[in-house]
C-alpha positions in Angstrom: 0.0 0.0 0.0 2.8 2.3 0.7 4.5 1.8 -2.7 1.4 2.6 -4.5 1.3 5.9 -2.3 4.9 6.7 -2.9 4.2 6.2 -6.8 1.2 8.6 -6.8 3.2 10.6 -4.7 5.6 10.5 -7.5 3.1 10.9 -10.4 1.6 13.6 -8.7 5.1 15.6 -8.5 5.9 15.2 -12.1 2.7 16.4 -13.3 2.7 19.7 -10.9 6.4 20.2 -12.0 5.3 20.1 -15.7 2.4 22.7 -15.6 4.8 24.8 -13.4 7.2 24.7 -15.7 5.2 24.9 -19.0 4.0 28.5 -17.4 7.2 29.5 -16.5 8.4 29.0 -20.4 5.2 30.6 -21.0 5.6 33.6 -19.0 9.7 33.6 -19.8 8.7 33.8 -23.7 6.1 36.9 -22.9 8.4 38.8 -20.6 11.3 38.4 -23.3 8.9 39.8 -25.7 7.8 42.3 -23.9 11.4 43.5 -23.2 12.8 43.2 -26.9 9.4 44.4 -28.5 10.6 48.3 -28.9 13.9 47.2 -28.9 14.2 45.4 -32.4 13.4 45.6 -35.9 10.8 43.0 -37.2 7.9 42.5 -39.6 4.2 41.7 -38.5 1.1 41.3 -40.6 -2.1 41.0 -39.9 -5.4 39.8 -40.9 -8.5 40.9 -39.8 -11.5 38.7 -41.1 -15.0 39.3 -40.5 -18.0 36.8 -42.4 -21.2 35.9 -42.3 -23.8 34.5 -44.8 -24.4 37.8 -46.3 -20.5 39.2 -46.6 -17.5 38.8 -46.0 -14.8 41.7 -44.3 -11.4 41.7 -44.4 -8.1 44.1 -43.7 -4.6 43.3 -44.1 -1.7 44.9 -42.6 1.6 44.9 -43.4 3.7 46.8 -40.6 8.1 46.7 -41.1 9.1 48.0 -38.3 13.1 49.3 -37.8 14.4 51.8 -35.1 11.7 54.5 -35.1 9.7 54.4 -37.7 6.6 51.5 -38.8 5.8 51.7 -42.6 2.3 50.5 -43.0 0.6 49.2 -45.7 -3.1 48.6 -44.9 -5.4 46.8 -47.2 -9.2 46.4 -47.5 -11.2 43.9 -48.4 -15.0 43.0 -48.9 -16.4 40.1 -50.2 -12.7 39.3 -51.6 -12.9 42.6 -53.5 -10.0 45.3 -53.0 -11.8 48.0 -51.9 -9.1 50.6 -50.7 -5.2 51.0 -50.1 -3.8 53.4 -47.2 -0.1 53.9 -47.3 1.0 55.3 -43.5 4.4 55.9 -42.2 4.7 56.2 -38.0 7.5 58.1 -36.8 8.3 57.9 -32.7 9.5 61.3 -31.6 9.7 62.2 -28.1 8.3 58.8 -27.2 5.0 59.6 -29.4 4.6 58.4 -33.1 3.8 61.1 -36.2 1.2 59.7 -38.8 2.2 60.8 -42.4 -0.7 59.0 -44.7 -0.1 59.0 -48.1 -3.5 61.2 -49.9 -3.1 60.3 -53.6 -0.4 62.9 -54.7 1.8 63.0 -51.3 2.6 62.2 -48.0 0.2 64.4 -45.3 1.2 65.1 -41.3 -1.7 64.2 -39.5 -2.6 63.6 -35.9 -2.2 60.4 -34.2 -4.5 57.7 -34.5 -5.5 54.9 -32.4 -3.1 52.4 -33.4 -2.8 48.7 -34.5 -0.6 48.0 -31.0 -0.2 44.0 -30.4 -0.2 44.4 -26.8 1.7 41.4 -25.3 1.3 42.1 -21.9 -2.3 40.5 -22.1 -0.9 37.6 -23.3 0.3 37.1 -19.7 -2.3 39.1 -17.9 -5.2 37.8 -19.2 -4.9 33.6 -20.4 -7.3 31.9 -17.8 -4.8 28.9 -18.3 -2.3 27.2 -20.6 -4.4 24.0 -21.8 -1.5 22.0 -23.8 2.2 22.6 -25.2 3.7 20.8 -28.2 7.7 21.7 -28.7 7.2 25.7 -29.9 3.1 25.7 -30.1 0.9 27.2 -27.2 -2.4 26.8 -26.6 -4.0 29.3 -24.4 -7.6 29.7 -22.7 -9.1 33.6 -22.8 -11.8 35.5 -22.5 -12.9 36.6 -26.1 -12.9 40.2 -24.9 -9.3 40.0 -23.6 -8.6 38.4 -26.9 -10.3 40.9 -29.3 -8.8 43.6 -27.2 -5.1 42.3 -28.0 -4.3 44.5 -31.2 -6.0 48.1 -29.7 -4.2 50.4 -27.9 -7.4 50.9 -25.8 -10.2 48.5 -24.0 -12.4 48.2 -27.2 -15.2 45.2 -25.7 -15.2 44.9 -22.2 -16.8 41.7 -20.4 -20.4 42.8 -20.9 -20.0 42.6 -24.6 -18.1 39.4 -24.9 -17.6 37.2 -21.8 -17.2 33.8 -23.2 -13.8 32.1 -23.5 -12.1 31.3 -26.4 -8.6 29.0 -27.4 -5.9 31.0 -28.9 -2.9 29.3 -30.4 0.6 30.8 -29.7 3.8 29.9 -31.7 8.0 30.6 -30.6 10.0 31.3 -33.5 12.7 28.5 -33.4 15.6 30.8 -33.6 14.7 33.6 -31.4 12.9 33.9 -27.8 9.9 36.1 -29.7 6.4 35.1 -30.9 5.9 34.0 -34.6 2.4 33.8 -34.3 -1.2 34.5 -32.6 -3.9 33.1 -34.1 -7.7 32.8 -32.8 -11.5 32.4 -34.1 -14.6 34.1 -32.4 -17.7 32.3 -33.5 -21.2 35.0 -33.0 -19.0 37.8 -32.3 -21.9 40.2 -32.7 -24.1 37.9 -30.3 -26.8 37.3 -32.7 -29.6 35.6 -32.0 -30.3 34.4 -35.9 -28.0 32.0 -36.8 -28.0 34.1 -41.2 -26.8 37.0 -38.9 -24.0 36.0 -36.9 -20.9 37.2 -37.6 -17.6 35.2 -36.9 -14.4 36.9 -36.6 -10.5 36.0 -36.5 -7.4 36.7 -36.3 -4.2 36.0 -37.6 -0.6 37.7 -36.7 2.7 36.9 -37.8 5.7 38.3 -36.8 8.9 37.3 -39.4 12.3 38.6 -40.1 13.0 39.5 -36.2 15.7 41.3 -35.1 16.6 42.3 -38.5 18.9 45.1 -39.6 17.0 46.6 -42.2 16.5 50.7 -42.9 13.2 52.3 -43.9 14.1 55.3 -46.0 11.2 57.9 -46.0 9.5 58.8 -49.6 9.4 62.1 -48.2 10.9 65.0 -46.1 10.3 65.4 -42.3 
């Protein structure tokens, strides 16, 4: 009887060791992130889809990021039609970023915007738990408010809007300590009641060539 304690015992300790220490990777991988994320040059895009049985929405951004400045490229979709281009540079002076937006025939200062801004900090913040780990691939439980929420500089939905959770699926990059990719689906994200009118929603980031040394030369004079 004692042996079989001593085993669970055993069992027990292995398995409490492993989801200590797949967190602490976790959390390791989100702090190293969060450290390097204004520190180094790399490439993100973005899709933004939105469908139902009536339409279908979608935006593409393509963000190169190196020292201060994030050339943007942001693309518009509906029903698989192009429907619009924007063309933004972001320049960070005095630890605020310039918007220059490309109007046809040149380059335009503008006022700030709200953003595209991948906040990683949420990734740590706000995962109700880690529900598996296979070699570079996470898979985290949210709440699809926390989720949506991830690429705003602001609290867009808050918990009354959208308090159910969702899975959302976390890659390393096998050569660096950064995130290669974020990736998750909210079914009904409008909470419709009839079933022609609910609108689904996802998301897909990928961050490539990090910690490059590339230069963005401006098309235009500060």
């Amino acid at each position: 009887m004692k042996k079989i304690i001593y085993i669970l015992i055993i069992v027990l300790c292995f398995i409490l060791s492993y989801f200590i220490y797949r967190r602490l990777s976790f959390n390791n991988l989100i702090n190293d992130v969060i450290d390097h994320d204004t520190k180094i040059n790399y490439d993100t895009m973005i899709q933004l889809t939105l469908d139902n049985q009536s339409y279908s929405s979608k935006i593409e951004l393509d963000i190169r990021k190196a020292d201060n400045i994030k050339k943007i490229t942001i693309n518009n979709y509906r029903n698989n039609k192009l429907e619009s281009n924007i063309y933004e540079y972001w320049i960070k002076e005095n630890k605020k970023y310039i918007t220059y937006v490309y109007n046809g025939i040149e380059f335009e200062k503008r006022k700030s915007v709200n953003m595209i801004n991948i906040d990683y900090k949420k990734l740590k913040d706000c995962i109700l738990k880690i529900k598996s780990k296979r070699k570079n691939t996470y898979i985290v439980s949210m709440k699809a408010y926390d989720a949506y929420n991830i690429i705003y500089g602001s609290e867009v939905l808050s918990k009354k809007d959208l308090n159910k959770k969702i899975d959302v699926k976390i890659v390393k990059d096998d050569n660096k300590n950064f995130i290669k990719e974020i990736s998750y689906k909210i079914d009904n994200l409008n909470n419709s009641s009839v079933d022609d009118k609910k609108t689904n929603y996802s998301v897909k980031i990928k961050n490539i060539n990090i910690d490059n040394t590339n230069k963005i030369k401006l098309p235009f004079k500060r």
